[in-house]
C-alpha positions as CSV (number, residue, x, y, z in Angstrom):
1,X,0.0,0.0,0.0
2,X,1.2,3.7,-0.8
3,X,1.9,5.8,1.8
4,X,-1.2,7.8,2.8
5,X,-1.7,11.0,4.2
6,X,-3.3,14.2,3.4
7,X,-6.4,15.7,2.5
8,X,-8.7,15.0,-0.7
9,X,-9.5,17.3,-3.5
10,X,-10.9,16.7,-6.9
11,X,-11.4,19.1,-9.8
12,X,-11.9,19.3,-13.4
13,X,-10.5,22.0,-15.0
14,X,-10.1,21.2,-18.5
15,X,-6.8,19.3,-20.2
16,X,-5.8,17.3,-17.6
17,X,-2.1,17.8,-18.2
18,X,-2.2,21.3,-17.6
19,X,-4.7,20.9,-14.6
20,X,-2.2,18.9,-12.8
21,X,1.0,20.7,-13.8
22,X,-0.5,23.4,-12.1
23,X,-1.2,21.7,-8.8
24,X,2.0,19.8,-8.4
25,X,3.7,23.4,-7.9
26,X,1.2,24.3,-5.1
27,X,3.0,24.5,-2.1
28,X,1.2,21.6,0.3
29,X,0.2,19.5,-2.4
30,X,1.7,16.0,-1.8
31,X,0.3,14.5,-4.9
32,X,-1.7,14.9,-8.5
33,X,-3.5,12.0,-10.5
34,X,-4.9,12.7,-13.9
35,X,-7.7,10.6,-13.9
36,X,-11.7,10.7,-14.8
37,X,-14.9,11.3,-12.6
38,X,-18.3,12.4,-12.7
39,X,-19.9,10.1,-15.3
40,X,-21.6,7.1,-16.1
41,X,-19.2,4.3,-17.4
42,X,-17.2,2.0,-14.9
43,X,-13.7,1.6,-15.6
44,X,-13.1,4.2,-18.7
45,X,-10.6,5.0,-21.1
46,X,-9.2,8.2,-22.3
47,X,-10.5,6.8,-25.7
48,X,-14.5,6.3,-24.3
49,X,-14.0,9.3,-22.6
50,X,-13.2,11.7,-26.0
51,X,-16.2,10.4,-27.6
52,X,-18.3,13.0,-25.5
53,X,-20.9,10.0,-24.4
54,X,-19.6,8.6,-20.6
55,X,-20.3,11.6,-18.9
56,X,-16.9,11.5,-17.6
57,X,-14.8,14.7,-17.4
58,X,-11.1,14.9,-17.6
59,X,-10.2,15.6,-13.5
60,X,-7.5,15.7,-11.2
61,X,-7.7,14.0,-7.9
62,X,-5.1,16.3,-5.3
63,X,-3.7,15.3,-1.7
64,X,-2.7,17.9,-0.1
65,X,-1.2,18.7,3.4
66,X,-4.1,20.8,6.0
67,X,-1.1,21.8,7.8
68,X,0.3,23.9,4.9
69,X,-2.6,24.8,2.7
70,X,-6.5,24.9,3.7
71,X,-9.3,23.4,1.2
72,X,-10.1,27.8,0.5
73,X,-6.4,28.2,-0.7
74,X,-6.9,25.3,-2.9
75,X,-9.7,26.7,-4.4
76,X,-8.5,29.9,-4.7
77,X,-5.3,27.9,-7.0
78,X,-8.1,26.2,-8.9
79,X,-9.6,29.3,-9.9
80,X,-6.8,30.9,-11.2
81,X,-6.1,27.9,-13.6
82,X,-9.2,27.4,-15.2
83,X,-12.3,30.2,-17.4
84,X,-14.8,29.7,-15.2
85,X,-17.5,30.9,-17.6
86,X,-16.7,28.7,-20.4
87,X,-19.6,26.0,-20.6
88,X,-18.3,24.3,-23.8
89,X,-14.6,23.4,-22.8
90,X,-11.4,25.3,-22.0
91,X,-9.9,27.1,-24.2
92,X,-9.0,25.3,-27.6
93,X,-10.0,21.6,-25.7
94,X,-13.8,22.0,-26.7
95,X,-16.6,19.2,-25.2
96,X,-17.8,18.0,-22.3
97,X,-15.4,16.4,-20.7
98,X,-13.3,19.3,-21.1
99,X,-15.6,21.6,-18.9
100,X,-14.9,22.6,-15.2
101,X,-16.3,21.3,-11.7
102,X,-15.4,20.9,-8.2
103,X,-16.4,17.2,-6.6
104,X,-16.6,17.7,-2.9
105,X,-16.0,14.9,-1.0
106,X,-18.2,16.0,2.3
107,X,-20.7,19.2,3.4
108,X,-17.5,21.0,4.9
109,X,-15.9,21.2,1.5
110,X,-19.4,21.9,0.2
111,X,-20.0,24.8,2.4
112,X,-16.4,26.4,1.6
113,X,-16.8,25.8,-2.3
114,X,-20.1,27.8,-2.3
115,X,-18.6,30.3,-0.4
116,X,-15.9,30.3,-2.7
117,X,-17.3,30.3,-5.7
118,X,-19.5,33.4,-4.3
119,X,-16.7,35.1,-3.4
120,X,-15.0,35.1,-7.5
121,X,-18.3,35.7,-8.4
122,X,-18.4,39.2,-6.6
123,X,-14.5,39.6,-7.1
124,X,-15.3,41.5,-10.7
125,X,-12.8,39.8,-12.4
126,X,-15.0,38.4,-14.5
127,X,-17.7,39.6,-16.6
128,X,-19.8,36.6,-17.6
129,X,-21.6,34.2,-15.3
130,X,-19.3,31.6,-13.5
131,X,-21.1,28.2,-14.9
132,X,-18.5,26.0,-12.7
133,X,-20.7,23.6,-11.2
134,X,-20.2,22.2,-7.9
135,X,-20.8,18.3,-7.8
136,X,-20.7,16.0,-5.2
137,X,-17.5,13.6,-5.9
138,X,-18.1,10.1,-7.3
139,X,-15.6,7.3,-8.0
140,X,-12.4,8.6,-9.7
141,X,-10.8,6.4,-12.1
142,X,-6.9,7.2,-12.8
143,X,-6.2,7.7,-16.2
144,X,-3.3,6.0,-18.2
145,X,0.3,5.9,-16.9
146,X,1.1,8.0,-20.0
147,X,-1.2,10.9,-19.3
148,X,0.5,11.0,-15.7
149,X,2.8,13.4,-15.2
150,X,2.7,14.4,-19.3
151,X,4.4,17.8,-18.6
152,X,7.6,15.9,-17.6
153,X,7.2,13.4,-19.8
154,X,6.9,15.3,-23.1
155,X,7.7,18.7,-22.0
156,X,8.5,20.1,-25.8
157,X,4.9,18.9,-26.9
158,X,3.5,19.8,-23.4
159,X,4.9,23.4,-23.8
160,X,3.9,24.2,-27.0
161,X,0.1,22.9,-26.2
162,X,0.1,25.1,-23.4
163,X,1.4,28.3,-25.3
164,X,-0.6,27.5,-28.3
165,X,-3.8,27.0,-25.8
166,X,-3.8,30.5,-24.8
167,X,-4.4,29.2,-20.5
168,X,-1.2,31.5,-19.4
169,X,-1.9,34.3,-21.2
170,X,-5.6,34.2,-19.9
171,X,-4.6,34.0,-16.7
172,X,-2.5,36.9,-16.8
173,X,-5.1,38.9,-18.0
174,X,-7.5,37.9,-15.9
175,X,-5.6,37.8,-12.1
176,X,-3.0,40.5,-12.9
177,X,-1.2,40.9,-9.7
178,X,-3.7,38.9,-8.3
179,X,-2.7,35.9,-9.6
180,X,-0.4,34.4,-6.6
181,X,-2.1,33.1,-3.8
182,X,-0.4,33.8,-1.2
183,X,-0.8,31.3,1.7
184,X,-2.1,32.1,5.8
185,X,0.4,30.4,7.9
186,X,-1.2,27.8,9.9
187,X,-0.7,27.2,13.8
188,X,-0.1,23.3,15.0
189,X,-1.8,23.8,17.9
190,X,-0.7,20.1,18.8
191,X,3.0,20.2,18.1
192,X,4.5,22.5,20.7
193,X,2.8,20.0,23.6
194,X,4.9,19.3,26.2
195,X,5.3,15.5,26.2
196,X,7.5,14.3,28.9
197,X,4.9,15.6,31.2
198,X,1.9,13.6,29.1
199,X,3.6,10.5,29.2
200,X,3.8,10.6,33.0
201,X,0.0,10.6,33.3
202,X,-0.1,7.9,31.1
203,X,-0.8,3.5,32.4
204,X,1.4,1.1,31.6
205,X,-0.1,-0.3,28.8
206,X,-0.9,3.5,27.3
207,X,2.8,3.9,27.5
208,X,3.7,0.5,26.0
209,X,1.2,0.7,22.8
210,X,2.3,4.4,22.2
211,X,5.9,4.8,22.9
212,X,7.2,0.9,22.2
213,X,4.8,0.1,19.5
214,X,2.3,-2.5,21.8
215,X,-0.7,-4.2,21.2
216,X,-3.4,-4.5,23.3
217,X,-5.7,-7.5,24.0
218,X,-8.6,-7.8,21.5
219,X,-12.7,-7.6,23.3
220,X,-10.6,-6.3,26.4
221,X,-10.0,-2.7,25.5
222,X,-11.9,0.7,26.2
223,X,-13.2,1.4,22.4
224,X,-13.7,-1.8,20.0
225,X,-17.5,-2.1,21.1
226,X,-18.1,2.1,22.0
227,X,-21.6,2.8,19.9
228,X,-21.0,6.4,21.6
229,X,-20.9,9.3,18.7
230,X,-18.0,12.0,19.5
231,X,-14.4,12.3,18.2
232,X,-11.3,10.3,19.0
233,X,-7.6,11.8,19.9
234,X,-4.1,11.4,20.8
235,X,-4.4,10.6,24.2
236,X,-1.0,12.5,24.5
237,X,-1.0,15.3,22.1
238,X,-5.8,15.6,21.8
239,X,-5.0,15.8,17.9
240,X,-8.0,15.1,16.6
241,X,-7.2,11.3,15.0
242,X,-10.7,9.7,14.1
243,X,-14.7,10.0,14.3
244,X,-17.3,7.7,15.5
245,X,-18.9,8.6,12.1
246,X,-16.1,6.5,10.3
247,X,-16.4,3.4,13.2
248,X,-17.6,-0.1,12.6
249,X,-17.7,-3.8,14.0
250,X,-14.9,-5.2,11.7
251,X,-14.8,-7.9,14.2
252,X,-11.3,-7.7,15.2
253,X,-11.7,-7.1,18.5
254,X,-10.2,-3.4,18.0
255,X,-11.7,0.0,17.0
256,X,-11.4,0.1,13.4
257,X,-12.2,3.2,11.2
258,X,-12.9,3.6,7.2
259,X,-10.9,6.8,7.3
260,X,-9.5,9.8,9.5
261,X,-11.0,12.4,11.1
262,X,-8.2,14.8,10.4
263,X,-5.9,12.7,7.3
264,X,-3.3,15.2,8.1
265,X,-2.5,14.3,11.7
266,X,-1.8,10.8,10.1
267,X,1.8,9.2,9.4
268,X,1.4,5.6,7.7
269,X,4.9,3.7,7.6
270,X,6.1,0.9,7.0
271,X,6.1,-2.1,9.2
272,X,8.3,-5.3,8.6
273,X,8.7,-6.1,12.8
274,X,6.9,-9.6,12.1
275,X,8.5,-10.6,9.2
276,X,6.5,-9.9,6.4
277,X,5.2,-5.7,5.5
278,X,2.5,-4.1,7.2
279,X,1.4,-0.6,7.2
280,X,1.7,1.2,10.8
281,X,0.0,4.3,11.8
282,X,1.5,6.9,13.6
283,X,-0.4,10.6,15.3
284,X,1.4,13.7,13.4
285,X,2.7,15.4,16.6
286,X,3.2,13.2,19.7
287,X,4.4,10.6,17.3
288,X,2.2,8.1,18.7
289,X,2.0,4.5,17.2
290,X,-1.9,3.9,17.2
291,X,-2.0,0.7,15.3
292,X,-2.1,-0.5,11.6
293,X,-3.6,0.2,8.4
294,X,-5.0,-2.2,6.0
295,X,-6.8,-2.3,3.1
296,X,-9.8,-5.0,3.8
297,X,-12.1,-2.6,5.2
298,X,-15.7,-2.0,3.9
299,X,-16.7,0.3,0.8
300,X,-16.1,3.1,-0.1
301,X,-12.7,3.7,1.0
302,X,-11.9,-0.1,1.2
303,X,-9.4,0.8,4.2
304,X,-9.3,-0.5,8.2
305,X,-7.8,1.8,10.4
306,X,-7.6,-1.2,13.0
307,X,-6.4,1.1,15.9
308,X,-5.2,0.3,19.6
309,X,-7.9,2.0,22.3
310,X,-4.9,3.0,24.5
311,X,-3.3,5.3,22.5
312,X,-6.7,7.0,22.2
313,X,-9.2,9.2,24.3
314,X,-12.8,9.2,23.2
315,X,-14.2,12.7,23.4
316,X,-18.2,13.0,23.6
317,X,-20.1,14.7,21.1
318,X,-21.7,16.9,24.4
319,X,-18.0,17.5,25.8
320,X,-16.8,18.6,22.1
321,X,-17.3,22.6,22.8
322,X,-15.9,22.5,26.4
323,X,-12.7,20.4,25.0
324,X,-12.1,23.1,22.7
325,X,-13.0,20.6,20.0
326,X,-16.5,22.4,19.2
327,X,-15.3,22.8,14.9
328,X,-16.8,18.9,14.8
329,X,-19.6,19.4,16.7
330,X,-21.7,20.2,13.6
331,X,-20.8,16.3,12.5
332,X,-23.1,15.1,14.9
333,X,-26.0,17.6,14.7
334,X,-29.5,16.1,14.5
């Protein structure tokens, strides 16, 4: 398995070349696959996909870092590579599956897209409507390995599309000085935590799973039968780590989640301590082993975070506010 951490964003924003040349010089961005999304036909090819008739458009699927560039900064790059107001294409790449979109993958990335989109709207740079749509994300299917990374690839070809597209020049026009985002600095309210002092408040076996990589017994820890809604954290650093929203029965005997809470407070590595190569997970800050990650977990993500209860602390959803935690309170509103 690949090493996973991040954030998820997914675009369409014409010629995926371009569209992911662009991102892989954001600063933050971990990652870009040129892929397809939004359509009808399982498994396509660039070749059904140019016949205008799978619904697919040509997207790039981005992981980024929260802890160097928020999900509004990437939107505020994604607007500056595409023409928002163009319904037929981008520039000389005409058709559907040439035309823009932003898939969000939950209501939080929803809510900040709208706002977003509102905000270029009444920014004046533009005169026409902005026709982007924004689309809740389906499956994304990675385009072929020759279409990755094309710019690098073939960058006398990729140049000369790109000039002869007119994109740069547009842009200029368009942005002016405005073109470069320039990025907020972000606090890590978890990393300066004083962690000698933590670990002395800490059991035995808290201290053996999180500093010397333990495992606690199966059906006789705190968490792997918890129905209770709220959020879980490091129980040295509180870095937000997982949700109850993401918690099932994968009938291990530990608390297993689809996916993270916060994918940035994550560190996957590698694991060869019994011989053959597993995947442990690690908290961002305290540096916390939590547990392991594979991939036999239930759809969508297809992933078990099979986690260790004792390098955890369960925070109620009533207790989230008082915490200081109260951001994920709207998770659990009825």
């Amino acid at each position: 398995m690949a090493h996973i951490q991040g954030e998820l964003a997914t675009f369409a924003g014409g010629c995926f070349w371009s569209t992911e040349s662009s991102f892989e010089k954001v600063p933050g961005v971990i990652s870009v696959i040129s892929g397809f999304t939004g359509g009808h036909l399982d498994n396509p090819t660039y070749n059904d996909v140019i016949t205008e008739t799978t619904g697919h458009l040509e997207s790039v699927e981005v992981r980024y870092d929260p802890s160097v560039i928020s999900y509004d900064e990437i939107l505020q790059f994604y607007w500056r590579t595409i023409n928002p107001t163009d319904a037929g294409g981008q520039f000389y790449d005409r058709g559907e599956s040439y035309t823009t979109a932003i898939f969000v993958h939950n209501e939080e990335q929803r809510q900040i897209a709208e706002a977003s989109k509102k905000a270029v709207e009444a920014s004046g740079k533009f005169t026409k409507p902005i026709v982007t749509p924004i689309k809740t994300a389906s499956t994304f299917y990675k385009a072929e390995e020759y279409h990755q990374d094309y710019y690098l690839k073939n960058p006398d070809h990729y140049d000369g599309y790109r000039k002869a597209s007119g994109r740069d020049a547009y842009f200029e026009q368009t942005w002016g000085a405005d073109r470069e985002v320039k990025l907020t600095p972000k606090e890590e309210p978890y990393k300066n935590v004083n962690k000698a002092e933590k670990l002395k408040a800490l059991t035995p076996l808290q201290l053996d799973v999180t500093q010397h990589e333990g495992t606690e017994s199966p059906y006789h820890n705190e968490y792997w039968d918890s129905k209770l809604e709220g959020i879980y954290v490091d129980i040295v650093s509180g870095e937000p780590l997982f949700s109850s929203k993401d918690k099932y029965d994968s009938g291990t005997g530990w608390p297993s989640f689809t996916q993270p809470l916060e994918p940035g407070n994550i560190i996957t590595k590698e694991d060869r301590s019994l011989g053959g190569l597993r995947v442990e997970v690690r908290s961002k800050y305290a540096d916390s082993h939590l547990g392991h990650l594979f991939d036999d977990g239930p759809r969508p993500t297809g992933l078990r975070y099979c986690m260790n209860s004792a390098s955890m602390e369960f925070i109620d959803k009533a207790d989230l506010e008082k915490r200081g935690y109260g951001k994920y309170a709207k998770l659990f509103a009825s």
